[in-house]
PyMOL Python script that loads the backbone (N, CA, C, O; Angstrom):
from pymol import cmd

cmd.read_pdbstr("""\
ATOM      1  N   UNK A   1     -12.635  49.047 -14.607  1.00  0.00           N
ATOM      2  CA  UNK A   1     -13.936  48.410 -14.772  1.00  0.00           C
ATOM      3  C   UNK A   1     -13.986  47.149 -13.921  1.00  0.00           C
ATOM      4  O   UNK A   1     -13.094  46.303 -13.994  1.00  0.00           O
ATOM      5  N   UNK A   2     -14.869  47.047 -13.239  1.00  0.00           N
ATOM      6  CA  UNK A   2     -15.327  45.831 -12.183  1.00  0.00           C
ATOM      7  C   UNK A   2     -15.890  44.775 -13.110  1.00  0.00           C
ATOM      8  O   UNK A   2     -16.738  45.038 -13.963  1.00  0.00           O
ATOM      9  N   UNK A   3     -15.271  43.302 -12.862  1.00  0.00           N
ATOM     10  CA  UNK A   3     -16.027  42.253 -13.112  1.00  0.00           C
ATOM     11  C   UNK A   3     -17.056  41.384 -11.734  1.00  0.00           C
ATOM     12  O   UNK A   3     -17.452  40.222 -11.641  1.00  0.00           O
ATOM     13  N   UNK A   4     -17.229  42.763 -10.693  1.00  0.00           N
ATOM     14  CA  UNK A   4     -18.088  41.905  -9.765  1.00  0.00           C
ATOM     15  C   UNK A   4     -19.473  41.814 -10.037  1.00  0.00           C
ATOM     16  O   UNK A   4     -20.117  42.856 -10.165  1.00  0.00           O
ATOM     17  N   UNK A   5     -19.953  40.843 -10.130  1.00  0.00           N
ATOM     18  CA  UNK A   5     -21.409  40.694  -9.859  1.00  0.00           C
ATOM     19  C   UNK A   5     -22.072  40.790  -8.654  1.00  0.00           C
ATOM     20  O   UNK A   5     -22.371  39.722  -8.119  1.00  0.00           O
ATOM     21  N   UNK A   6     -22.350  41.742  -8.141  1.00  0.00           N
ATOM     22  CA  UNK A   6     -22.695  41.773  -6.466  1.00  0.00           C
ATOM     23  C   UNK A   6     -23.991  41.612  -6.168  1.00  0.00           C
ATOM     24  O   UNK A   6     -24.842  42.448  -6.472  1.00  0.00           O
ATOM     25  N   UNK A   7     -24.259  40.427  -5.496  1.00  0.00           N
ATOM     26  CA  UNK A   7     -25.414  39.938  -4.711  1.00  0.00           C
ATOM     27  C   UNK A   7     -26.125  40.654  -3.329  1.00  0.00           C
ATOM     28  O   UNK A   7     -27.324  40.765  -3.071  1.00  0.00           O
ATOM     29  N   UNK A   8     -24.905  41.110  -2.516  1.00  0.00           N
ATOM     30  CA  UNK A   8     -25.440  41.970  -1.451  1.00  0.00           C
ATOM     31  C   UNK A   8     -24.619  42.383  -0.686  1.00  0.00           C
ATOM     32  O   UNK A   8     -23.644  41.733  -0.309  1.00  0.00           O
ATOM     33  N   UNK A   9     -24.891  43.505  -0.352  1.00  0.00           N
ATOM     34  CA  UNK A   9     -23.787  44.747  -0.088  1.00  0.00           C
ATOM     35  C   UNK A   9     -24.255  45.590   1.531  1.00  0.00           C
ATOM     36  O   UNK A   9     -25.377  45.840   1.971  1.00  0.00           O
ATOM     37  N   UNK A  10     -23.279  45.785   1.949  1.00  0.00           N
ATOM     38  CA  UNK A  10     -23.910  47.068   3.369  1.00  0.00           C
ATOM     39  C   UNK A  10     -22.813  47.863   3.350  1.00  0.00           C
ATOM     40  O   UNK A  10     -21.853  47.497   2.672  1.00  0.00           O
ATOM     41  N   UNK A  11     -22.762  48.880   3.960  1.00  0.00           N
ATOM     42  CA  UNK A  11     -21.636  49.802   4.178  1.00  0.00           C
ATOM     43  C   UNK A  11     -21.896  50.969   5.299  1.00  0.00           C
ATOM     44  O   UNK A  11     -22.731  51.856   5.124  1.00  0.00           O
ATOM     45  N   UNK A  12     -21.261  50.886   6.215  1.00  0.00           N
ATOM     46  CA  UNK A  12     -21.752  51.798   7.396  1.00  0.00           C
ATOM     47  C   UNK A  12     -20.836  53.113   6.887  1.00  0.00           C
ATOM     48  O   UNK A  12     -19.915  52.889   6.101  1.00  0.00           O
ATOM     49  N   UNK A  13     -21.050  54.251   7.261  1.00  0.00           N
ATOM     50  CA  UNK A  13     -20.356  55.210   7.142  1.00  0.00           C
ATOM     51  C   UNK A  13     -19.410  55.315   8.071  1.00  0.00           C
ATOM     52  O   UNK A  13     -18.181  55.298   8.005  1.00  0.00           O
ATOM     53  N   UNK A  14     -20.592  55.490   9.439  1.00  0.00           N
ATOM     54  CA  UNK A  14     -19.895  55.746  10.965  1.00  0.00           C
ATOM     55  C   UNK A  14     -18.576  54.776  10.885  1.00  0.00           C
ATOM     56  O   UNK A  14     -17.645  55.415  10.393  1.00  0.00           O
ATOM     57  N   UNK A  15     -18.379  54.060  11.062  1.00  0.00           N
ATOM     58  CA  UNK A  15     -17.719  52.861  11.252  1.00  0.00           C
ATOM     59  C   UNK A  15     -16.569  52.307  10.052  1.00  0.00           C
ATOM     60  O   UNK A  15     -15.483  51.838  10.391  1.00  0.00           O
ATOM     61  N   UNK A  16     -16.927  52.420   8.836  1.00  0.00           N
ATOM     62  CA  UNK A  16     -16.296  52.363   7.373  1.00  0.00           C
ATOM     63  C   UNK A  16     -16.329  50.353   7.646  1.00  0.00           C
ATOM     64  O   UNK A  16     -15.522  49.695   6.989  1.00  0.00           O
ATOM     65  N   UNK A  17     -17.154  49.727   8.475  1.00  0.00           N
ATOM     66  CA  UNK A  17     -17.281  48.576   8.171  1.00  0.00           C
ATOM     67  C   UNK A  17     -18.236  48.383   6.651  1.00  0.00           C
ATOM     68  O   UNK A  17     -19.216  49.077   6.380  1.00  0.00           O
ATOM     69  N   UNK A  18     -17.814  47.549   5.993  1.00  0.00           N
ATOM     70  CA  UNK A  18     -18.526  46.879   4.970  1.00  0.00           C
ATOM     71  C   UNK A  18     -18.702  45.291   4.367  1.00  0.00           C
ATOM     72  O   UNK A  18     -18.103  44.216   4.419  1.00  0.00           O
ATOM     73  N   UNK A  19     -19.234  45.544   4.105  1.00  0.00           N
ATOM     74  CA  UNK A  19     -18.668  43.667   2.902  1.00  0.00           C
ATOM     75  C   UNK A  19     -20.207  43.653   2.067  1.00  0.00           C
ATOM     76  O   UNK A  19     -21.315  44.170   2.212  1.00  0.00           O
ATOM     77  N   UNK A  20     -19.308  42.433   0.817  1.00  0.00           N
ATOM     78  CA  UNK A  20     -19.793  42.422  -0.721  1.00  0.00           C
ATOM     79  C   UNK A  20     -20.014  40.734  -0.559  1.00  0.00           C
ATOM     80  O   UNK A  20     -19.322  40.141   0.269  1.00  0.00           O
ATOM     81  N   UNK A  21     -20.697  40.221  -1.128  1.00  0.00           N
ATOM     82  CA  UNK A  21     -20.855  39.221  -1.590  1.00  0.00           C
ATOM     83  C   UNK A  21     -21.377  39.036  -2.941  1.00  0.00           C
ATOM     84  O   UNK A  21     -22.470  39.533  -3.213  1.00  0.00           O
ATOM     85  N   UNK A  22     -20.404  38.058  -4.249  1.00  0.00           N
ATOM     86  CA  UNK A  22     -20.237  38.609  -5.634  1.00  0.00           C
ATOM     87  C   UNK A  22     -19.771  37.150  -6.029  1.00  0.00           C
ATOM     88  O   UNK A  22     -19.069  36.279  -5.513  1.00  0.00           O
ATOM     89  N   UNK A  23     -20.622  37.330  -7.388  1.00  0.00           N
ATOM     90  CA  UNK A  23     -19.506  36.661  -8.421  1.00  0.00           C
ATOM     91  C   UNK A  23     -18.274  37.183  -8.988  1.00  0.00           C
ATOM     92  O   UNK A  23     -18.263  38.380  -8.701  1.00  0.00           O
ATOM     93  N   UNK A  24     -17.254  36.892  -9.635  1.00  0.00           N
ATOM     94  CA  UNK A  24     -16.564  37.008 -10.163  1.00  0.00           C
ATOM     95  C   UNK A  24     -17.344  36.734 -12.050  1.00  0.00           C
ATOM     96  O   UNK A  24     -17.300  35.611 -12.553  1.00  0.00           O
ATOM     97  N   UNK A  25     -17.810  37.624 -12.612  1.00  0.00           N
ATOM     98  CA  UNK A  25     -18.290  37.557 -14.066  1.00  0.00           C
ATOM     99  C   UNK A  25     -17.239  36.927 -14.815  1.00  0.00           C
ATOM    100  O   UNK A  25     -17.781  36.457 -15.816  1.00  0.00           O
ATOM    101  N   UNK A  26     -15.840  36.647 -14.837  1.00  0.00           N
ATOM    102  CA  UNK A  26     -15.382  36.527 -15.565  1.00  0.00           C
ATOM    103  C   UNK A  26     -14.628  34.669 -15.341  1.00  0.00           C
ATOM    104  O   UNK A  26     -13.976  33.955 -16.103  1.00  0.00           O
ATOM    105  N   UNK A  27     -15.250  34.435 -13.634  1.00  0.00           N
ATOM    106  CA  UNK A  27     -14.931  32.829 -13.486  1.00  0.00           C
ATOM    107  C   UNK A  27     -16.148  32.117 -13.849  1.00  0.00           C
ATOM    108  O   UNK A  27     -17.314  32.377 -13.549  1.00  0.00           O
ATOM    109  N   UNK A  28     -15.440  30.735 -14.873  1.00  0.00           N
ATOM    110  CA  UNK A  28     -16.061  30.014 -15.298  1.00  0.00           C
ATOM    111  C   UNK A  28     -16.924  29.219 -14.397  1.00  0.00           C
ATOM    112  O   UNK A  28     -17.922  28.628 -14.809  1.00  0.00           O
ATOM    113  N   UNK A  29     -16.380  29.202 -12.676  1.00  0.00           N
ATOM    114  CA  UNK A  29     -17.091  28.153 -12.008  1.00  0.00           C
ATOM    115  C   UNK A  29     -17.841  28.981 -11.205  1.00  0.00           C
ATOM    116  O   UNK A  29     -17.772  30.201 -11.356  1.00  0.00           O
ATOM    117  N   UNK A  30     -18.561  28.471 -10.356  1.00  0.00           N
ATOM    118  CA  UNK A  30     -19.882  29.133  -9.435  1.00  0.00           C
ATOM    119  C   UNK A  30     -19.533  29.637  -8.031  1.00  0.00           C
ATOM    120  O   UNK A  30     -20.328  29.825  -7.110  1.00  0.00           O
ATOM    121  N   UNK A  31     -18.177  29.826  -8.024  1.00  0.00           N
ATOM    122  CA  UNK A  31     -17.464  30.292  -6.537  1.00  0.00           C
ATOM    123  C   UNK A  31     -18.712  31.861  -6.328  1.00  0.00           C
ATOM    124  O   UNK A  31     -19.372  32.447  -7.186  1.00  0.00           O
ATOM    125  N   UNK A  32     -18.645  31.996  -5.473  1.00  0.00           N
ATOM    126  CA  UNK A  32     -19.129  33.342  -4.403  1.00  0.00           C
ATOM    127  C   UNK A  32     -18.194  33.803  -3.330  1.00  0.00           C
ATOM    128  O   UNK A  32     -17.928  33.318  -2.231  1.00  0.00           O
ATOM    129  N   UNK A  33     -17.670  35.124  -4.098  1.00  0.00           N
ATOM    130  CA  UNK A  33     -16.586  35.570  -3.266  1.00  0.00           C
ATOM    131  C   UNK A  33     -17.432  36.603  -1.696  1.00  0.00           C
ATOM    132  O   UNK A  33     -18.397  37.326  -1.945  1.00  0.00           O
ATOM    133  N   UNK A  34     -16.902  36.495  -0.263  1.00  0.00           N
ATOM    134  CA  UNK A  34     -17.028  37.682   1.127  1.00  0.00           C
ATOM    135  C   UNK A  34     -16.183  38.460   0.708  1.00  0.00           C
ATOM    136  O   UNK A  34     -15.193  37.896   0.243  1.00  0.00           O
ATOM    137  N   UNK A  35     -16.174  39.486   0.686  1.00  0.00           N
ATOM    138  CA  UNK A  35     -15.684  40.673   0.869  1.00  0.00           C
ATOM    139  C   UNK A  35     -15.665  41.346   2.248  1.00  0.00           C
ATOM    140  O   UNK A  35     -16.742  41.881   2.508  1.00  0.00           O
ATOM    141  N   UNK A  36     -14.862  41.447   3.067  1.00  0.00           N
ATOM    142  CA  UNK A  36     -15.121  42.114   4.470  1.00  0.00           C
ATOM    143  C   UNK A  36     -14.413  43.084   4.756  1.00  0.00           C
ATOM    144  O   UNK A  36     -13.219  42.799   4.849  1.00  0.00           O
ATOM    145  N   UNK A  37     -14.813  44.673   5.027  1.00  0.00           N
ATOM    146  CA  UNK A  37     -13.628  45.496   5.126  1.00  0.00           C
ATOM    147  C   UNK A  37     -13.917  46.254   6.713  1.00  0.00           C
ATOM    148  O   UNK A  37     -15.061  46.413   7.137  1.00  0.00           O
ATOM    149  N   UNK A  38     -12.920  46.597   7.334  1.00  0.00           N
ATOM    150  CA  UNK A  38     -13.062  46.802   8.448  1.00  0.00           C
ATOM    151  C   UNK A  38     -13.252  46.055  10.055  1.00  0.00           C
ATOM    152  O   UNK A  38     -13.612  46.547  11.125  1.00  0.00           O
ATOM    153  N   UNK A  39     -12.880  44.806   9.720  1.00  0.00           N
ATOM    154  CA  UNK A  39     -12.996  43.965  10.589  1.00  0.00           C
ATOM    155  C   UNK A  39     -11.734  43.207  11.176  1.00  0.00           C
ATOM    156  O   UNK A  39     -10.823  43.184  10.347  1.00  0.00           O
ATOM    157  N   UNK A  40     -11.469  42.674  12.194  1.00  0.00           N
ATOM    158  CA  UNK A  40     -10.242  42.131  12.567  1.00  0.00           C
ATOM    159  C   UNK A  40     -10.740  40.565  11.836  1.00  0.00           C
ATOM    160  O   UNK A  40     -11.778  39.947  11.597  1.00  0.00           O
ATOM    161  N   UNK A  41      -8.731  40.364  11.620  1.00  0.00           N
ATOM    162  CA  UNK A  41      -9.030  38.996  11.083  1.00  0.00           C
ATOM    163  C   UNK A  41      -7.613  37.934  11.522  1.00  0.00           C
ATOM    164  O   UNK A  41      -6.634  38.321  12.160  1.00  0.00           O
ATOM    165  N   UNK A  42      -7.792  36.799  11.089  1.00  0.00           N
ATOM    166  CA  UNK A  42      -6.809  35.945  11.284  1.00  0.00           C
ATOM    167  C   UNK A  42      -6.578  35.275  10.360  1.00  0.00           C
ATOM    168  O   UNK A  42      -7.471  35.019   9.553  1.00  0.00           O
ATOM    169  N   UNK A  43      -5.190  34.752  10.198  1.00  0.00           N
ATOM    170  CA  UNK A  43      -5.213  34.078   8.638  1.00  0.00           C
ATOM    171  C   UNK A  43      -3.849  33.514   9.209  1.00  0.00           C
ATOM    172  O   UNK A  43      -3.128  33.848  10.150  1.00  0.00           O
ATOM    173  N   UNK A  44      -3.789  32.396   8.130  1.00  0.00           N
ATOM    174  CA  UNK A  44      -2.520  31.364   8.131  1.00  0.00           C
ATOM    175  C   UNK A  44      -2.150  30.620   6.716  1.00  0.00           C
ATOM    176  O   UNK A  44      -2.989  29.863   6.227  1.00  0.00           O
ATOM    177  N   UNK A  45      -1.173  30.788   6.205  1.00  0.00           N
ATOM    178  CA  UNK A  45      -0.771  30.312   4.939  1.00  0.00           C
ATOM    179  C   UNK A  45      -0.745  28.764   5.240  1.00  0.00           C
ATOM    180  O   UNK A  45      -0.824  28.325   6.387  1.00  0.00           O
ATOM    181  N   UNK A  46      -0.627  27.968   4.115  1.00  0.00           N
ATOM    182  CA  UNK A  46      -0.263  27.006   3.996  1.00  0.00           C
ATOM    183  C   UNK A  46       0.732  26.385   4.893  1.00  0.00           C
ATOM    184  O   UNK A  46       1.411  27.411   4.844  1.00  0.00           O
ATOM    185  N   UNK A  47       1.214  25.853   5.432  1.00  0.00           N
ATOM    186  CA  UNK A  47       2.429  25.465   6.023  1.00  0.00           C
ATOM    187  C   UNK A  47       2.700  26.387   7.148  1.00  0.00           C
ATOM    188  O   UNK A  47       3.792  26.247   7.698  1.00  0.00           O
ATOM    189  N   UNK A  48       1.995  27.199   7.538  1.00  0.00           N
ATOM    190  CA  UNK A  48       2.553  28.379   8.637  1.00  0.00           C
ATOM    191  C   UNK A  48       1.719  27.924   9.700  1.00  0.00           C
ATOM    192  O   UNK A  48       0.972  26.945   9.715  1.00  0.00           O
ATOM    193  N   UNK A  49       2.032  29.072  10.905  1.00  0.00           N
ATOM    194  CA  UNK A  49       1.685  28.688  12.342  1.00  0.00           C
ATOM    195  C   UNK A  49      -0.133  28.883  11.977  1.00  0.00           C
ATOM    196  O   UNK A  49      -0.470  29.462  10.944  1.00  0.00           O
ATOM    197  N   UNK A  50      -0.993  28.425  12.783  1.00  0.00           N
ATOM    198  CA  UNK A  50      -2.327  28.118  12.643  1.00  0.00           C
ATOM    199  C   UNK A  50      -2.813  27.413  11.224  1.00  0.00           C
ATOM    200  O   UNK A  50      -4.025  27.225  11.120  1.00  0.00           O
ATOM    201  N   UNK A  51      -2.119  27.083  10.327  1.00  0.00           N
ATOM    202  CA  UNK A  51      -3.023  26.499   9.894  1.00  0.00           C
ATOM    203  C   UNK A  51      -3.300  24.948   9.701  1.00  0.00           C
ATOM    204  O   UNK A  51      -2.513  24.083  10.084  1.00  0.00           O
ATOM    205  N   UNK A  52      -4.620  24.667   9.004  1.00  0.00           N
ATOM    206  CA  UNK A  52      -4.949  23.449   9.507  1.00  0.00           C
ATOM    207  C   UNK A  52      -4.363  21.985   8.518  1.00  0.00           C
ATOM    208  O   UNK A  52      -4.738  21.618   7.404  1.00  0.00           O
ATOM    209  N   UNK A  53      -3.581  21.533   9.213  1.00  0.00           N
ATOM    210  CA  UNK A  53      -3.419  19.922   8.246  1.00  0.00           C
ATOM    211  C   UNK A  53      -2.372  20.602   6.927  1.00  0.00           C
ATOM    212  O   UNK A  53      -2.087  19.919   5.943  1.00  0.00           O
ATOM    213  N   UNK A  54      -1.885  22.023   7.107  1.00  0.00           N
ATOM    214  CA  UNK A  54      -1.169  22.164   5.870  1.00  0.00           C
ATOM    215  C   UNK A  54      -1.968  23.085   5.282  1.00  0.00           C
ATOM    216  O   UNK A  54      -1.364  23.784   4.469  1.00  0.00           O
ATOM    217  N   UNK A  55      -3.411  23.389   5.447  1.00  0.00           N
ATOM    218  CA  UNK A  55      -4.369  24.016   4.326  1.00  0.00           C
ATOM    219  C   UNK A  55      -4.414  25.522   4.917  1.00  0.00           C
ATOM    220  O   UNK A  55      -4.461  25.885   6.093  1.00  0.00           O
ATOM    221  N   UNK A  56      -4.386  26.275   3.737  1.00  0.00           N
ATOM    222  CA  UNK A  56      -4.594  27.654   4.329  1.00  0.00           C
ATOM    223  C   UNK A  56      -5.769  27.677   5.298  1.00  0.00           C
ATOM    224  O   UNK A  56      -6.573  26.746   5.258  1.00  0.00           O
ATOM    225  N   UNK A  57      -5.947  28.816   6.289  1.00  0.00           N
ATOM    226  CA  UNK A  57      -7.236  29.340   7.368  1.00  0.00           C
ATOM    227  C   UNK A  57      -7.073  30.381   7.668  1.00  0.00           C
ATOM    228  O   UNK A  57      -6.050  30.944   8.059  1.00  0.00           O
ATOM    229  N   UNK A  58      -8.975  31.062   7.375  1.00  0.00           N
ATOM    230  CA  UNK A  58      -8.853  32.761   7.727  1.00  0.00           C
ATOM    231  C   UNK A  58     -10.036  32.304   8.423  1.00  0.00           C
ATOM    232  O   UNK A  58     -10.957  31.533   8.155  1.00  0.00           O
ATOM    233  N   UNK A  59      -9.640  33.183   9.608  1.00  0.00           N
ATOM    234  CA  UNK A  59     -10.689  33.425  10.886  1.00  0.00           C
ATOM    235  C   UNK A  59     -11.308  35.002  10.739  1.00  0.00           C
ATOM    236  O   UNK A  59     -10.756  35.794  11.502  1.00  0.00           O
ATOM    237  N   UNK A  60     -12.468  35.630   9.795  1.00  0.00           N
ATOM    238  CA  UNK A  60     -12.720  36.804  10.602  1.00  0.00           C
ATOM    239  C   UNK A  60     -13.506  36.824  11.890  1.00  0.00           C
ATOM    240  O   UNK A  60     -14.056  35.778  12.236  1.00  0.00           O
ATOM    241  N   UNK A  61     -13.593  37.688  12.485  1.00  0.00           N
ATOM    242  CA  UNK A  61     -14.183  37.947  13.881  1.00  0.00           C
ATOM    243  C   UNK A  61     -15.049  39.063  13.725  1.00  0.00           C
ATOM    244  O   UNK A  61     -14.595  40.188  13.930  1.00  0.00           O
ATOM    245  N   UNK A  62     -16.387  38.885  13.346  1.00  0.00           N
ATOM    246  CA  UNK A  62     -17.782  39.689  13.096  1.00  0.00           C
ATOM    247  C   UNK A  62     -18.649  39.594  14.378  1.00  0.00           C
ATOM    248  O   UNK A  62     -18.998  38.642  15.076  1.00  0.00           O
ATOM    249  N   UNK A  63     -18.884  41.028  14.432  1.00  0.00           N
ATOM    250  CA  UNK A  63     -20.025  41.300  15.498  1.00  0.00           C
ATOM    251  C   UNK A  63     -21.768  40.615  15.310  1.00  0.00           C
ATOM    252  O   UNK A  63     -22.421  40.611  14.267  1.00  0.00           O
ATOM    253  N   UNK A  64     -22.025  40.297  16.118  1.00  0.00           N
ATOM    254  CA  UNK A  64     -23.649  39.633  15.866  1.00  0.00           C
ATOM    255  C   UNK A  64     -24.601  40.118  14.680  1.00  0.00           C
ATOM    256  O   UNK A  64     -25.255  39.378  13.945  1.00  0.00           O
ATOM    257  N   UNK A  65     -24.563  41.065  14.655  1.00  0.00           N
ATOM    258  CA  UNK A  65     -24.777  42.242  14.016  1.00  0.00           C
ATOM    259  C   UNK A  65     -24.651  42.141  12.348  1.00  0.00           C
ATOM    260  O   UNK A  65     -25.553  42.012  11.520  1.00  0.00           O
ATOM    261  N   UNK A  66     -23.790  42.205  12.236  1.00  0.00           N
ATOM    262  CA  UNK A  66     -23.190  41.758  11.145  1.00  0.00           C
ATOM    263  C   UNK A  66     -23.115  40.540  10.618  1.00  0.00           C
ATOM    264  O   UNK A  66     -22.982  40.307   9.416  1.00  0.00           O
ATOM    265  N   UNK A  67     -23.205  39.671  11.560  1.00  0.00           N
ATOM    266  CA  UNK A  67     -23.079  38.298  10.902  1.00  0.00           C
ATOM    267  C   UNK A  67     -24.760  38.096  10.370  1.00  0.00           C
ATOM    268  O   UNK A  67     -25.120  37.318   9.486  1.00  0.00           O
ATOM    269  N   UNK A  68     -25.508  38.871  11.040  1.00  0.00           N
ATOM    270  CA  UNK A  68     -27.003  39.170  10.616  1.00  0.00           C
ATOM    271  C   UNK A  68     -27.044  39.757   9.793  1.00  0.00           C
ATOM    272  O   UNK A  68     -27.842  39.413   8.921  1.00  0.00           O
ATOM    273  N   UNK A  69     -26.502  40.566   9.650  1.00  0.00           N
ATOM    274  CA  UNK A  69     -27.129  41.467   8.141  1.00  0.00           C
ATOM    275  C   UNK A  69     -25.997  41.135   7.107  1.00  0.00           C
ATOM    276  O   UNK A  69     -25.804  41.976   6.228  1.00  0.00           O
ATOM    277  N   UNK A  70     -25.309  40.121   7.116  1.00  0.00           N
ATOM    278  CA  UNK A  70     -24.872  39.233   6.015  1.00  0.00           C
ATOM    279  C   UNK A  70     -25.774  38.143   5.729  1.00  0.00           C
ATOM    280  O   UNK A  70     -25.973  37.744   4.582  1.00  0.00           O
ATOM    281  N   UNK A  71     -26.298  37.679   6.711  1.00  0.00           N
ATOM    282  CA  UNK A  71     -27.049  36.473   6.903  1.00  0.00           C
ATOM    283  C   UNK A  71     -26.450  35.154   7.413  1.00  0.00           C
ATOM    284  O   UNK A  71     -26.895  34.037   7.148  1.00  0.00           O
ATOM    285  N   UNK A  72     -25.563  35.380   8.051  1.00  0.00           N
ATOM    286  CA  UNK A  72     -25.062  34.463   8.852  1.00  0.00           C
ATOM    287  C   UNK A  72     -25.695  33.417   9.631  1.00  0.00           C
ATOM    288  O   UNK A  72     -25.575  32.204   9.463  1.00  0.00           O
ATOM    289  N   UNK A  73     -26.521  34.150  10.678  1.00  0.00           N
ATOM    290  CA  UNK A  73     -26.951  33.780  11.668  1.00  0.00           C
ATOM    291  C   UNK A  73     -28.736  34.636  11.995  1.00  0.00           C
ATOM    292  O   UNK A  73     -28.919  35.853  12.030  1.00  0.00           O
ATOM    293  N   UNK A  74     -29.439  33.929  12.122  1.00  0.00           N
ATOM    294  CA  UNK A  74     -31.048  34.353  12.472  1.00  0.00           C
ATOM    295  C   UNK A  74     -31.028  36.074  13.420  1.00  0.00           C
ATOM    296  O   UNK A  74     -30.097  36.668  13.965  1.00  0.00           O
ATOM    297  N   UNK A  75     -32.231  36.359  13.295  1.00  0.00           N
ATOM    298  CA  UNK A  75     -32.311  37.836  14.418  1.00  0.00           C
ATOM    299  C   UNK A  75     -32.730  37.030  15.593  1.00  0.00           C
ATOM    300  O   UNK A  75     -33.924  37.029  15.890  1.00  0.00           O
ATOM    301  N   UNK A  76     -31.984  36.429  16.206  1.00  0.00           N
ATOM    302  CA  UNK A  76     -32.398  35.865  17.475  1.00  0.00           C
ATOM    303  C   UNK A  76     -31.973  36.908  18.422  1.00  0.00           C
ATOM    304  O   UNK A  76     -31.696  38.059  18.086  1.00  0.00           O
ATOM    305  N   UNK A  77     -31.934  36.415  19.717  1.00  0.00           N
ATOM    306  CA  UNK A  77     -31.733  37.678  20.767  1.00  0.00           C
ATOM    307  C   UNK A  77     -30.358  37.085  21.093  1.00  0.00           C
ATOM    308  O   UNK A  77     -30.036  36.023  20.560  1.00  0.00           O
ATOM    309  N   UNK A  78     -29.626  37.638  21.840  1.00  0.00           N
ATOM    310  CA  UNK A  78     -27.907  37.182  22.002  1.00  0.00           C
ATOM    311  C   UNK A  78     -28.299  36.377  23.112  1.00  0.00           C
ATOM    312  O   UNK A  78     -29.380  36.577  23.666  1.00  0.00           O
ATOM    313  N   UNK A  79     -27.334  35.283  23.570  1.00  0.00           N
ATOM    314  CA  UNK A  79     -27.384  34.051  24.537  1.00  0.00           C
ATOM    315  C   UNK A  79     -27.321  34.748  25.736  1.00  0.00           C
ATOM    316  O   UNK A  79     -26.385  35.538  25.864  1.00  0.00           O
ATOM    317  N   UNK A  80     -28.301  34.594  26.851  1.00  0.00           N
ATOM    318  CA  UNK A  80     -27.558  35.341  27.992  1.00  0.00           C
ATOM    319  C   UNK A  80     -26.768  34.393  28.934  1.00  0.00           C
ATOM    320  O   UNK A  80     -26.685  34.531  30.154  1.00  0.00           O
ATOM    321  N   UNK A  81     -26.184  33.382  28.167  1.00  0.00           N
ATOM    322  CA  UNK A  81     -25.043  32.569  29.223  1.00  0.00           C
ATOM    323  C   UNK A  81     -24.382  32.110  27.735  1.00  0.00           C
ATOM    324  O   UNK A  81     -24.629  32.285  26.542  1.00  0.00           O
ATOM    325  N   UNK A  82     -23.167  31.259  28.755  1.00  0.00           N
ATOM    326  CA  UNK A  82     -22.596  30.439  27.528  1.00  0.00           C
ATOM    327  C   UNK A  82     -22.943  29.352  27.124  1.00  0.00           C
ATOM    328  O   UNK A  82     -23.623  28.677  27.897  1.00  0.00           O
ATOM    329  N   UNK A  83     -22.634  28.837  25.892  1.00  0.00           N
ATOM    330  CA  UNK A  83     -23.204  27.857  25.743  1.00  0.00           C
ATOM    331  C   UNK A  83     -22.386  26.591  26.173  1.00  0.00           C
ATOM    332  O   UNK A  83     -23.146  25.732  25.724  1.00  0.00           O
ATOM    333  N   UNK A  84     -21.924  26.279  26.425  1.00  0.00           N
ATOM    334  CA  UNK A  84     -20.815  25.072  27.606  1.00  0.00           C
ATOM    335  C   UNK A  84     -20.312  24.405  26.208  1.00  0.00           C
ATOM    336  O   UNK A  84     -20.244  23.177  26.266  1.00  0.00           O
ATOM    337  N   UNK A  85     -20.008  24.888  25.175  1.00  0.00           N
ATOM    338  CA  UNK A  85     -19.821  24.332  23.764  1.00  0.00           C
ATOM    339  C   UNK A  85     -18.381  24.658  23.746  1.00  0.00           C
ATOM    340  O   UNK A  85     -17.861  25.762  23.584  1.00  0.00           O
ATOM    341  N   UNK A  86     -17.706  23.266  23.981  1.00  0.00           N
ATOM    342  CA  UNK A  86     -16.112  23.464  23.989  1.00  0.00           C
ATOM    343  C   UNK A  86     -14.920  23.075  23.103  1.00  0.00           C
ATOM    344  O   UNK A  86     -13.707  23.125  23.309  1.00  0.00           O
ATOM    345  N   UNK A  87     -15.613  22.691  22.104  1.00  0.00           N
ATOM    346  CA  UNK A  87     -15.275  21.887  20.783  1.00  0.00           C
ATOM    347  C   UNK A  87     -14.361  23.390  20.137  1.00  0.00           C
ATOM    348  O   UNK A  87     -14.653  24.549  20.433  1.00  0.00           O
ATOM    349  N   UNK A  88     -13.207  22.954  19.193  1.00  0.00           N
ATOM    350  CA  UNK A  88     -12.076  24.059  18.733  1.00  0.00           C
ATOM    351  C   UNK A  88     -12.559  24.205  17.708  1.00  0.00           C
ATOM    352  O   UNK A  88     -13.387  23.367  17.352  1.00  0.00           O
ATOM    353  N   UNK A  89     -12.268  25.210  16.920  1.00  0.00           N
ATOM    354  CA  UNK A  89     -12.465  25.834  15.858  1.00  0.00           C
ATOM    355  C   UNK A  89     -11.295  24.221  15.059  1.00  0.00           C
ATOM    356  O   UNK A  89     -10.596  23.449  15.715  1.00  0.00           O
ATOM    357  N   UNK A  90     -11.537  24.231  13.322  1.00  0.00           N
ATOM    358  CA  UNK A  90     -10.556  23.827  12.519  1.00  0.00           C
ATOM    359  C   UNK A  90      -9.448  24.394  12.673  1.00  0.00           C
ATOM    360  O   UNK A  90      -8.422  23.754  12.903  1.00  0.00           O
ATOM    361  N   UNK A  91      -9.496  26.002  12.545  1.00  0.00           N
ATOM    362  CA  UNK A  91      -8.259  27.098  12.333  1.00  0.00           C
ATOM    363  C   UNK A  91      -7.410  27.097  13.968  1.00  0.00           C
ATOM    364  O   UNK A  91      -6.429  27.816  14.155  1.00  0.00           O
TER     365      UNK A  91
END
""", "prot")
cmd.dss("prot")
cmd.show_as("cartoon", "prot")
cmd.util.cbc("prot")
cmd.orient("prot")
């Protein structure tokens, strides 16, 4: 039996990409868990190589696409240059 409360969901077939965005019914505080399946990712424990200041960091890497129909980011049209934006990620 699931204690997710799920807010919003996609699931491609073709592809077996998905993700959930949910409460946890059974935590007392107001966290909202991503769920992402099928996607490349990056991650770093505490104390290990990439992460930041000591603190855990997960990098996934989502297609435009997706970061849209999570709601990430607006239906804009994709940049047709770069944006000269050279500032590092935290992770």
């Amino acid at each position: 039996m699931s204690t997710k409360d799920i807010m919003k969901q996609h699931f491609e077939k073709d592809t077996g990409r998905s993700f959930q965005i949910y409460y946890e019914m059974l935590d007392e505080g107001d966290d909202v868990y991503l769920e992402l399946e099928g996607f490349h990712f990056e991650a770093a424990s505490a104390g290990g190589v990439g992460a930041v200041n000591g603190r855990p960091c997960l990098v996934v890497q989502l297609p435009r696409e997706w970061a849209q129909k999570i709601g990430l980011v607006d239906n804009m049209p994709k940049r047709p240059w770069p944006s000269g934006d050279t500032e590092n990620s935290n992770c």
